[in-house]
C-alpha positions as CSV (number, residue, x, y, z in Angstrom):
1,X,0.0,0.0,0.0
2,X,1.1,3.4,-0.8
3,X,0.8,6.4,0.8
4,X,-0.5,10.0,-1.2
5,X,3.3,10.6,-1.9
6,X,4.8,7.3,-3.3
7,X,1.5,7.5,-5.3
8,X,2.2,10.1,-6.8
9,X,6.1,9.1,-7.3
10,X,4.8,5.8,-9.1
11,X,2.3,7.8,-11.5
12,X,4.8,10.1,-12.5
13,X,7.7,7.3,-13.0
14,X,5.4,4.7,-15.1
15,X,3.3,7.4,-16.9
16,X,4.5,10.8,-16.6
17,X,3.8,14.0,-15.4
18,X,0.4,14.9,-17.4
19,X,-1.0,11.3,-16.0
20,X,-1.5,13.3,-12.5
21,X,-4.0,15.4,-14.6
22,X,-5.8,12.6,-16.1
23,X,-9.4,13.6,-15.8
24,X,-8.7,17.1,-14.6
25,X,-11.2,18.7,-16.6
26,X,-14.3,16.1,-15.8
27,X,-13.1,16.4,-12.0
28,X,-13.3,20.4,-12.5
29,X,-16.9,20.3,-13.6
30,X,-18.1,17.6,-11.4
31,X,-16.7,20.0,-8.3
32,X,-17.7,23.5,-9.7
33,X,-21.5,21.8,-9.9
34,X,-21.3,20.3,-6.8
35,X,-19.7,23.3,-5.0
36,X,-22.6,25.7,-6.1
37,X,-25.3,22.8,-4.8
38,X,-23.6,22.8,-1.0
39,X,-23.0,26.3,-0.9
40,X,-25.7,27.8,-3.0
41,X,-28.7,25.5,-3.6
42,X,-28.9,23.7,0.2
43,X,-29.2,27.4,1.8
44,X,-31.7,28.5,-1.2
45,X,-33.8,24.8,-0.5
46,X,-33.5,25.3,3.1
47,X,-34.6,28.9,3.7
48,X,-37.5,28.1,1.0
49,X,-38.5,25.3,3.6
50,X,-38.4,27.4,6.5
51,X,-41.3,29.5,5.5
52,X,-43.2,26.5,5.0
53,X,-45.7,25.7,8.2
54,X,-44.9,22.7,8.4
55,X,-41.2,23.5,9.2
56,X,-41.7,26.5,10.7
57,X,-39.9,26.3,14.4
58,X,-37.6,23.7,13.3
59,X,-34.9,24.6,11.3
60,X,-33.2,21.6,11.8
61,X,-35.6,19.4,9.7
62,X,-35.6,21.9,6.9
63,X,-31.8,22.4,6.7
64,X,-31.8,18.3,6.8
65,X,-34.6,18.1,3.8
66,X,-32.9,21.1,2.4
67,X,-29.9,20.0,2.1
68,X,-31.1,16.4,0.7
69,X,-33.3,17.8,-1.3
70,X,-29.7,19.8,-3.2
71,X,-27.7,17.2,-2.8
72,X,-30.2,14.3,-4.4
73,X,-30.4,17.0,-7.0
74,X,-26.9,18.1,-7.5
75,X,-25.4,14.0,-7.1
76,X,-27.7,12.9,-9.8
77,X,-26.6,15.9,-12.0
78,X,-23.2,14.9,-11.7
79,X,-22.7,11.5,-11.3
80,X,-22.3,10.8,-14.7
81,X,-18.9,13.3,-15.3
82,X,-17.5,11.6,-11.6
83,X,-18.2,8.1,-13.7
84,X,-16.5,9.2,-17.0
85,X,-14.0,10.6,-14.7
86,X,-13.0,7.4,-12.5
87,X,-12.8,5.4,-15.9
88,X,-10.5,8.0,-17.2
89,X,-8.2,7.9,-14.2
90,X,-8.2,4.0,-13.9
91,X,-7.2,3.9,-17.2
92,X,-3.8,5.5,-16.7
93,X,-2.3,4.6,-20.3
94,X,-5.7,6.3,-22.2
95,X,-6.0,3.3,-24.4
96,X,-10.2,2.2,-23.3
97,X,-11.1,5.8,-22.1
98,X,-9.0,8.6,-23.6
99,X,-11.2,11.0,-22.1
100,X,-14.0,11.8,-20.4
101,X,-16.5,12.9,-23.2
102,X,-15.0,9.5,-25.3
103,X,-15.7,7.4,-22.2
104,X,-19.5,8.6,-21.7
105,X,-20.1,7.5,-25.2
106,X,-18.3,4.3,-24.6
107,X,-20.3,3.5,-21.4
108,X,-23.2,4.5,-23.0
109,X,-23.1,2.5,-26.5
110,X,-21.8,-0.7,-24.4
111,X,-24.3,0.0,-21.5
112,X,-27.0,2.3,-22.1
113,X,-27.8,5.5,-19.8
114,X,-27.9,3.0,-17.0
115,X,-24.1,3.0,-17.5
116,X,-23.2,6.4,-16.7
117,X,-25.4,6.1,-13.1
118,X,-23.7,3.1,-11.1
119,X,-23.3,3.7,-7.6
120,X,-25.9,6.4,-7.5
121,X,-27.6,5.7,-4.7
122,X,-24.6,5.5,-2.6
123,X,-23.1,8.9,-3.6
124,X,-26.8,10.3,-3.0
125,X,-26.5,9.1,0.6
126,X,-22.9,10.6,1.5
127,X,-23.6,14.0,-0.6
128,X,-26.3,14.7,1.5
129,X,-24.7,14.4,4.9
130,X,-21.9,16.7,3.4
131,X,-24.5,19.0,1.9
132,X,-25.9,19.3,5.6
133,X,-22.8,19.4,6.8
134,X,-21.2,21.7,4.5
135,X,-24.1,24.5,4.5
136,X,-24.3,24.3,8.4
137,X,-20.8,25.3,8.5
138,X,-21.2,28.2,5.8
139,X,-24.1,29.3,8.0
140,X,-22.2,29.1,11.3
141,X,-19.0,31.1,9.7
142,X,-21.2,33.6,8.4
143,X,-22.7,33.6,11.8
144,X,-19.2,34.8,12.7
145,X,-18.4,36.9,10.8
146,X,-21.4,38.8,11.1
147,X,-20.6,39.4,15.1
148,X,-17.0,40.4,14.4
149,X,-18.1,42.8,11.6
150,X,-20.7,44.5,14.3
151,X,-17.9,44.5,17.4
């Protein structure tokens, strides 16, 4: 087993350099979508639900269905780039998925839209938690930041 370092070491001495970058640009839009659902969408979801009545005194349950709601929305969204994205990257020499646009039409002429959405349910279930988490921790440092600005 390697650690992050000698990882990296092996990549570079079998591969190269550029093979660290290897589905860089898939990874890039995965995140940017993803980063605008937990910091963006959950809070928009979540203050939406709070004027609801039936959330209304408990802010908990709507940042938890808020936050679920973004991140059901957000992971299903996106889960097809992470899986064009992992195939790139496990394919260090490019010769099944040169990249990621190739690899969805690969995936999808040997296994249909189904293909592109393996794992879903999984990723669903941990993006959520770390939508919650993530957005109660934006609210809590704008919370903050708030006070200091006013001391």
């Amino acid at each position: 087993m390697l650690n992050p370092i000698q990882t990296a070491r092996h990549i570079v001495n079998e591969h190269g350099t550029g093979a660290l970058f290897r589905g860089f640009s898939a990874c890039a839009v995965r995140e940017a979508i993803y980063t605008a659902g937990y910091l963006g969408l959950a809070p928009v979801f979540t203050s939406y639900l709070t004027n609801l009545e039936m959330f209304q005194g408990n802010s908990l349950a709507a940042g938890i269905f808020g936050a679920s709601a973004a991140g059901i929305l957000v992971s299903s969204i996106t889960h097809p780039v992470d899986t064009c994205k992992t195939c790139v990257q496990s394919d260090m020499l490019g010769q099944k998925y040169p990249s990621a646009l190739r690899t969805a039409w690969i995936l999808l002429d040997q296994g249909g839209v189904a293909s592109l959405f393996k794992g879903l349910i999984p990723r669903v279930a941990r993006n959520c938690g770390a939508f919650f988490i993530c957005m109660t921790l934006r609210d809590k440092a704008i919370d903050f930041t708030t006070e200091q600005i006013q001391l």
